[in-house]
N, C-alpha and C positions, 0 to 999 in steps of 0.2 A: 152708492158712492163710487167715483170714481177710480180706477186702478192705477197701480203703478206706473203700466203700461202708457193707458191714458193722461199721465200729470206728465212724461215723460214724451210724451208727444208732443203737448203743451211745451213745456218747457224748452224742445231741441229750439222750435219753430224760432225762440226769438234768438237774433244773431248778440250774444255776449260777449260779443272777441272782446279783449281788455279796450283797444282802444275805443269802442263803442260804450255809449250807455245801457246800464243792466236796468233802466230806471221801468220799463215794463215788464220785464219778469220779476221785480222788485213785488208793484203792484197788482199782477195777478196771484201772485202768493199773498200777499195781503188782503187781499179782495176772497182768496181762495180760505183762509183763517177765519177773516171777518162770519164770510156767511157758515162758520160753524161755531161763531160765540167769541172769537178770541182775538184783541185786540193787537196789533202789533205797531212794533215803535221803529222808523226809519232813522238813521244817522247818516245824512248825506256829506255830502265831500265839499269844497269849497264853491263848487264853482254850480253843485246842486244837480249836477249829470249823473251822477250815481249815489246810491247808496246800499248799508247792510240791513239784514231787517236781523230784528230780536222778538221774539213771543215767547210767551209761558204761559204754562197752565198747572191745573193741580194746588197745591196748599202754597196758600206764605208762606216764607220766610227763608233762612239759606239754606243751599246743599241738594242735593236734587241730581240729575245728569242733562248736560246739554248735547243735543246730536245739531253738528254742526260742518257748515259745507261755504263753498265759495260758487258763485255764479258764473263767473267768467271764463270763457274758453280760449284755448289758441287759435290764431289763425288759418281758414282754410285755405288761404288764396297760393297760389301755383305748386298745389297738390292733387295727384291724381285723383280726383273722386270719380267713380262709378254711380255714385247716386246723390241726391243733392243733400250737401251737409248740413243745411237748417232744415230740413223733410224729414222724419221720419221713415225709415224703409225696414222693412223686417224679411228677414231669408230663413232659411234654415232652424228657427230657433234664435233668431239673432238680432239686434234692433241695432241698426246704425243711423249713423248722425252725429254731427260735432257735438262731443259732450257728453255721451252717450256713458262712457265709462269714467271721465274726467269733467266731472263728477255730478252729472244732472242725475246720472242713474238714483245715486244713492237719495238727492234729495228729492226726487218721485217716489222714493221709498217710504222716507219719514213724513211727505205731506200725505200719503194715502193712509198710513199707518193714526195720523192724528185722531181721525173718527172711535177708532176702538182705545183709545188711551181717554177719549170724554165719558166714553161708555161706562168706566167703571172710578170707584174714587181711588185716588193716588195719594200714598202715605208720605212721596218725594213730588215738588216741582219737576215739570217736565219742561227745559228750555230747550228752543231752536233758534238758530243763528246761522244768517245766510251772507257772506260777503260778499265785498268785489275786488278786483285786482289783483290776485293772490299770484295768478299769473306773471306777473311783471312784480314779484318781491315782496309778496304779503302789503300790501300797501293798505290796502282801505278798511282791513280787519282792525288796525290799532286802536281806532276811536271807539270799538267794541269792546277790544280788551281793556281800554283806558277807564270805562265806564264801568266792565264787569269788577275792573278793580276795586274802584270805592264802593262799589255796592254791598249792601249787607243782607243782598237775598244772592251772592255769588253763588253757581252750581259749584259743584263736589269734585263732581265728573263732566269729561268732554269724550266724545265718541266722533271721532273726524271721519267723514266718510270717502276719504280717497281712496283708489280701485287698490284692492289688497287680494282680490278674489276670495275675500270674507275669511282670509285668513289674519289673526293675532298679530297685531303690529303694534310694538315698546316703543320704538327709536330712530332718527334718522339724523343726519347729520346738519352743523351749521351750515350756513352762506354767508358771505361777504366779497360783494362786486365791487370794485375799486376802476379808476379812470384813471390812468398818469399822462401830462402833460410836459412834454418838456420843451421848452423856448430857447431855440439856441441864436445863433448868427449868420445869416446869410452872406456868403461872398462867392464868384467866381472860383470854380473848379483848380484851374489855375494855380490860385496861389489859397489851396485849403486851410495850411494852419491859424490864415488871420481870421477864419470863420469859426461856429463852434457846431461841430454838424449834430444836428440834435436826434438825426435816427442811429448813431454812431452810441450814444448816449444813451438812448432808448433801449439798445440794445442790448448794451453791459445794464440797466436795470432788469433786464427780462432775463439774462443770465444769472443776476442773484437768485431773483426766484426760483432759478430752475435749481440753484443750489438748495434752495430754503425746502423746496419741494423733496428734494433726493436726505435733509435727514430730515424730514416728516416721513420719509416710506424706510427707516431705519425700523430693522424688524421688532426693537425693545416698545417699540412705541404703536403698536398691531394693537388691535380689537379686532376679535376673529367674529364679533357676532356686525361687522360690519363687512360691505360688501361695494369698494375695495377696503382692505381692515386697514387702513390708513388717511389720513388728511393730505389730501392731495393742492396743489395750485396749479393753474394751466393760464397762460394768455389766450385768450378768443380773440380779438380784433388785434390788428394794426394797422397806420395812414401816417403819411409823413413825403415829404419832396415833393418837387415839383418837376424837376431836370435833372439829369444827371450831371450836367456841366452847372452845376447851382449848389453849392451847399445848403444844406434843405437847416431853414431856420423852426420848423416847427416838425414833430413826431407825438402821435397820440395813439397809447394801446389799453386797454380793457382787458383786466384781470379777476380771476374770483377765487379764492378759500373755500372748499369744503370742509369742512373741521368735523371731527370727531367732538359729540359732547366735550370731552373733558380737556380740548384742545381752543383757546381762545383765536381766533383766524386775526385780530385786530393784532396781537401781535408780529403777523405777518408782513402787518402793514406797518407798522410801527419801526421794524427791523428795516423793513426796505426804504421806508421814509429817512430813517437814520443814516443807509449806505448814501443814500442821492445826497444828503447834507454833508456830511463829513467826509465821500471819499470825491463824489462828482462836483457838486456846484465851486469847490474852491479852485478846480483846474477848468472851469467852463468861465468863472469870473475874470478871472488870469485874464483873459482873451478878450470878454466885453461883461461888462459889468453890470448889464441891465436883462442877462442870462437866467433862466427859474426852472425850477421841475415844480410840478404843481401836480396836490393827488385832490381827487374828491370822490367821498362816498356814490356808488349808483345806488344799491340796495343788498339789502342784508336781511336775516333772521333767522335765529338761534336754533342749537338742533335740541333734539328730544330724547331723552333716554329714561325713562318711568321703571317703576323697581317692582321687579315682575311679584313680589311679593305685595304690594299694596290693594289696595282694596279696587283701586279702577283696574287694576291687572286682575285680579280674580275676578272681576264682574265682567271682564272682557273674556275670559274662560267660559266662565260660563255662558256669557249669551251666543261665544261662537262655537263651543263646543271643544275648544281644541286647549291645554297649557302650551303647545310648539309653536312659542314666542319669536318674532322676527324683527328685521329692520328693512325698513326699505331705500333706497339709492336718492328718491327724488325727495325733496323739500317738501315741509308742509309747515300748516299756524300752527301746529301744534305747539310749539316752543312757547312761542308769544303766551299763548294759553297757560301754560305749565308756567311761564313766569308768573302770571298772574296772583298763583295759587289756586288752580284749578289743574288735577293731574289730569291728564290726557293720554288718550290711546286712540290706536287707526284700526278701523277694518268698516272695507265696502266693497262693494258691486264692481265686478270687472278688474280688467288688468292694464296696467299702464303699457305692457307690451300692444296695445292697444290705441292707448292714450295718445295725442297728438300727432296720427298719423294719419293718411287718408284711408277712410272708409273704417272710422271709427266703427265700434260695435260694443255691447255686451249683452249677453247671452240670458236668454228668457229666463233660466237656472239662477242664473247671478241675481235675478231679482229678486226673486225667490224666495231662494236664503236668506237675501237681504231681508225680507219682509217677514221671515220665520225670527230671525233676532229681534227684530224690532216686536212681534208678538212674547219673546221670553223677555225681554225686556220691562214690556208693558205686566207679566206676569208679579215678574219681580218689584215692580214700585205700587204693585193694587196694595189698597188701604185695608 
């Protein structure tokens, strides 16, 4: 049967950047299931260019653990690579290629692993779930979780394999990307007050934030098992003017919330939505009257904190060896999942230190281990 190494070669080859279709790594892991007995089910997306897969094996009925990973990568395009990032290239001990640790590794892991999990009978289902677009805001996993909801063979447990370097991972925080729009009035430089200069305006809402942001990092309000132990906001974009001798009748900047679990980031927006109504638009009307700030969702999903005493936190001990429970910085579906009613925990192959940069890599070691959990794993659900 095939090795890690081997599914992972496979796997780099096909180009997943989000804005591509995943619909042939889709199908060779289907194809790859198929020819060992087990049937898998596709949910594609509207338009039928992508989809998640789902399989299971093992007994009916609910509860069980699913190992569960997303297909899509970021893009490599005006990145130094040294070697080509859909090729497989191996150095040192080290296998590069976009994806490599984010996170094809892990599921070259779980498809090599399948064969010795038929091998024996399992007292728990064993599911696998592979998304797309995770990258770009958990997108195309919902219609997975939408399903695993009503289902009444729901797993127990989820095991998400983003690069942790197989270390214990409980938590990580929300997202919430927000878009503000504001439409002011154009006039000649000249004579400004008859205009309504809308990056003027832009501006003082980017200064709330920065306020909203300074008491979210107030130190009563710290979780030290995060890293930073606060909910942070930051503006990434801005665009606005045309001329300087022009009142710039339109400004548009992109915003996002990292929340702390126990921190709602919607209220962030809610707050700021509320400054733009009641302190901005009634002195931008004043002036012209067909004046707006307008917000809309980009994308969002919830963070994760699992209760290091629960049963998918002790089976996460176990099969990594370690209780030195952490969090990590970047997003994952885990949330989505845990809303479900499916507890969830992270630990996989390789290091994000790694992940989205040129000349991805994760280390022969990393797979390794990877495939030593997944054998205590498979230990732990024998019938």
């Amino acid at each position: 049967m095939p090795t890690s190494r081997d599914l992972l070669e496979k796997l780099i080859a096909f180009d997943t950047t989000s804005r591509e279709s995943n619909l042939a790594l889709i199908e060779f892991v289907s194809d790859y299931l198929a020819n060992l007995g087990i049937a898998s089910q596709l949910l594609f997306n509207a338009e039928r260019s992508k989809a998640n897969l789902y399989a299971r094996l093992g007994p009916s009925g609910p509860g069980g653990v699913m190992l569960s990973g997303h297909s899509d990568v970021v893009p490599a395009d005006g990145q130094a690579w040294s070697v080509p990032p859909f090729q497989l290239s191996e150095r040192d001990g080290k296998l590069y290629g976009r994806g490599t640790a984010d996170m094809k590794g892990y599921l070259a892991c779980v498809l090599a692993a399948v064969p010795g999990f038929l091998a024996q009978p399992l007292r728990l289902p064993l599911h696998i779930a592979i998304s797309y677009d995770e990258e770009v805001g958990c997108l195309g996993v919902r219609s997975l979780v939408a399903q695993l909801r009503a289902s009444p063979e729901r797993p127990a447990i989820c095991i998400i394999g983003e690069p942790t370097e197989m270390r214990p991972v409980l938590g990580h925080k929300g997202k919430l990307a927000m878009r503000c729009e504001v439409h002011g009035a154009a006039c000649h430089s000249a004579y400004a007050p008859q205009g309504v200069n809308a990056i003027e305006y832009a501006a003082r809402l980017i200064g709330r934030l920065g306020e909203i942001g300074a008491r979210l990092a107030a130190p009563e309000r710290h979780d030290a098992r995060f890293d930073p132990p606060y909910s942070t906001v930051q503006t990434g974009t801005i665009s606005g003017g045309r001329a300087l001798n022009i009142v710039p009748a339109e400004c548009q900047f992109d915003f996002e919330v990292r929340a702390l679990p126990a921190d709602d980031p919607r209220q962030v927006a809610g707050e700021l939505q509320d400054y733009a109504e009641r302190e901005l638009l009634p002195h931008m009307r004043a002036v012209q009257a067909d004046t707006a700030i307008r917000f809309s969702p980009l994308s969002s999903y919830p963070g994760l904190l699992t209760d290091p005493h629960s049963e998918a936190a002790e089976l996460l001990a176990l099969l990594s060896g370690s209780q030195d429970f952490s969090t990590v910085a970047f997003g994952t579906e885990g949330g989505l999942f845990d809303e479900a009613g499916i507890a969830t925990v992270i630990c996989g192959p390789g290091s994000m230190e790694q992940g989205h940069k040129p000349d991805e890599y994760v280390s022969l070691d990393q797979l390794a281990q990877c495939g030593a959990m997944l054998v205590r794993l498979r230990e732990w659900m024998r019938g």
